[in-house]
N, C-alpha and C positions, 0 to 999 in steps of 0.2 A: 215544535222542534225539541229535542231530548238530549241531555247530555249527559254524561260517564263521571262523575267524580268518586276521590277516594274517601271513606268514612271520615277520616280525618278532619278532610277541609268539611263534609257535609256535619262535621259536630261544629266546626270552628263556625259556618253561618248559622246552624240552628241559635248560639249564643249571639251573636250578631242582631237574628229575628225579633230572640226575646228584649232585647235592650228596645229595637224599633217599635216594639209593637205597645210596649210600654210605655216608651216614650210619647209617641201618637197617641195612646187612648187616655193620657194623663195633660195632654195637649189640646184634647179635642173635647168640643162641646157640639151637643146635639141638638137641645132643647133651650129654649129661654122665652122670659115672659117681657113684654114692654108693654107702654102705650099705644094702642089702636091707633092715635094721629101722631107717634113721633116716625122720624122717618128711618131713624138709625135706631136698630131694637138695642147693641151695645153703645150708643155714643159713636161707634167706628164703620159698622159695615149697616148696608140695607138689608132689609128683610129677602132680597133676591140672590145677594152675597152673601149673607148666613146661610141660607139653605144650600147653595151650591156649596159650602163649606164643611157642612153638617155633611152633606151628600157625599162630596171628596172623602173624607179623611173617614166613612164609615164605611166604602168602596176600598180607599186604601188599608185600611186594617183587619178587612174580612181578608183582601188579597194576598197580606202578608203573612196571617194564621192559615189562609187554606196551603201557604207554603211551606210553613213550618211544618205543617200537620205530614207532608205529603212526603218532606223528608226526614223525619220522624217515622215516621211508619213504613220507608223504605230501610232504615237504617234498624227499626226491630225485628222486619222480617232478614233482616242479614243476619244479624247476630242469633238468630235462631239455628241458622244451622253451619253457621263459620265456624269450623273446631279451629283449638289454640290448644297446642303442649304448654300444661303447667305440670312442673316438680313429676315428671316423668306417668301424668296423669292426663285423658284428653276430656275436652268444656266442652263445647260450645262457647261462644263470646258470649250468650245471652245468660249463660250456667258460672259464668266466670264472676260477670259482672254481679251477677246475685250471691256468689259465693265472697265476693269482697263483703259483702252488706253483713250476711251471716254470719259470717268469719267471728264476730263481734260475741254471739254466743258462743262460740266454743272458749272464746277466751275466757269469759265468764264462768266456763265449767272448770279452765284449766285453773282458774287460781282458785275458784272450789274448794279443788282436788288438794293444791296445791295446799292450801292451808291445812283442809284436814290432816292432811300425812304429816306435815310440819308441827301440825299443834298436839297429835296423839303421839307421835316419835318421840317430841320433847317431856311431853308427861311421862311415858315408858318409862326411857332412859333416869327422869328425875326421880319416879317411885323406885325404880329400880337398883338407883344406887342407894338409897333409904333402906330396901328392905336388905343390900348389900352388907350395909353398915350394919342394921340389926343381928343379921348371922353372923359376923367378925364378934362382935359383943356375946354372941350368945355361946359362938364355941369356944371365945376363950375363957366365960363363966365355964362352961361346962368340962372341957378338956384342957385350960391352960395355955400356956404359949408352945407345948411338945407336941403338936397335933401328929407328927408325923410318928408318934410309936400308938396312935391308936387311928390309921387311915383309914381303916373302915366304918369303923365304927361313925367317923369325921365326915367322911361320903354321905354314905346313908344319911346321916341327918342333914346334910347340905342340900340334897337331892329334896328330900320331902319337905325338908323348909323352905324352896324355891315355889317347890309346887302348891303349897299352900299361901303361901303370901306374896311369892312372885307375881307381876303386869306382864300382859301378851297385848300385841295390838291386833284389832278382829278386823282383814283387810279381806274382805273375800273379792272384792276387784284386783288386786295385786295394782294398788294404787301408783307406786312407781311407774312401775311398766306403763299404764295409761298416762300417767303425767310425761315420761320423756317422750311416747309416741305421739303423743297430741302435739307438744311441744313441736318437735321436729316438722309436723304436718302442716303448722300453722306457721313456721318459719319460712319452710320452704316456700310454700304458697305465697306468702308476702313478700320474700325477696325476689318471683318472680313474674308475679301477675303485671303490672302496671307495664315494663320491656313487652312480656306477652300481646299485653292487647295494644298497647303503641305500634306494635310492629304489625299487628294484624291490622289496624286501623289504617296503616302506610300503604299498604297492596289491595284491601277490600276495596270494590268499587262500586256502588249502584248507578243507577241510572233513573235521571227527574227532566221534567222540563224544564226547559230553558226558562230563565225569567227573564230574558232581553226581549 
């Protein structure tokens, strides 16, 4: 006999299985050695009660992994081809699920990124105001504090002493741009996967045997 449950409850026994199945096989003994003429091989049961015992609980532990197993791998083939809307994007639940896992590298690359741009901006900006200071010292060696009755002359030399001793940052990513877009991509996804797949998990259904 077969029955219809929603993913939901068939994760909520898979966790169930695992705790029993653990439980019983951290419970259970299979093998022991006694005395040929004692009659109880532990002090408690016979040799006719151990085995039916040994027998039991290796019956019941096979029975409750070929359960697990069967709702497990009804529950893989669903999520293979259950699509779920994330962040205006479609999964599969089984794409979803692996993309929470990954997710983890791309953060890795965001703060990357992030640092880099942060740590070469800061240098820019700091040599820049250095070589700032330099040209302020140097034009009013050179021309005084009346810069503005010789403006060209003032130009030109501020122009070429830029370019000679001025910092540029060498960004050929246009690193911003890929930091707020990653950012955004990875936000998004995170504020809505877990709703996503809860709600898919509420209405998907497979179908296992009865275990009554």
């Amino acid at each position: 006999m077969v029955q219809e449950i929603t993913i939901a409850r068939a994760l909520t026994e898979l966790k169930t299985l695992d705790k029993k199945i653990n439980k019983k096989i951290s419970e259970s003994k299979f093998a022991i050695v006694c005395k040929q003429s004692s009659k109880k091989v532990d002090g408690i049961q016979t040799r006719e009660e151990f085995n039916q015992n040994a027998k039991s609980s290796y019956d019941s532990i096979v029975d409750l992994i070929a359960r697990r197993n069967e709702i497990k791998t009804k529950i893989v083939a669903s999520n293979a081809i259950t699509k779920v809307a994330i962040a205006n994007k479609e999964y599969t639940v089984a794409e979803a699920i692996e993309r929470k896992n990954s997710i983890e590298l791309d953060k890795m690359l965001l703060t990357s990124m992030r640092n880099d741009y942060n740590k070469a901006l800061s240098v820019y900006e700091s040599n820049n105001d250095k070589v700032e200071h330099q040209l302020n010292e140097h034009l009013e060696t050179m021309f005084g504090t009346e810069t503005k009755q010789k403006d060209n002359d003032v130009t030109v030399f501020t122009e070429n002493f830029r370019k000679q001793h001025g910092y540029e940052i060498i960004d050929p990513l246009k690193l911003k741009e890929k930091i707020d877009k990653l950012t955004d991509e990875i936000d998004s996804f995170e504020t809505e996967v877990d709703a996503c797949l809860s709600e898919s998990n509420a209405i998907t259904k497979i179908t296992i045997l009865d275990d009554k």
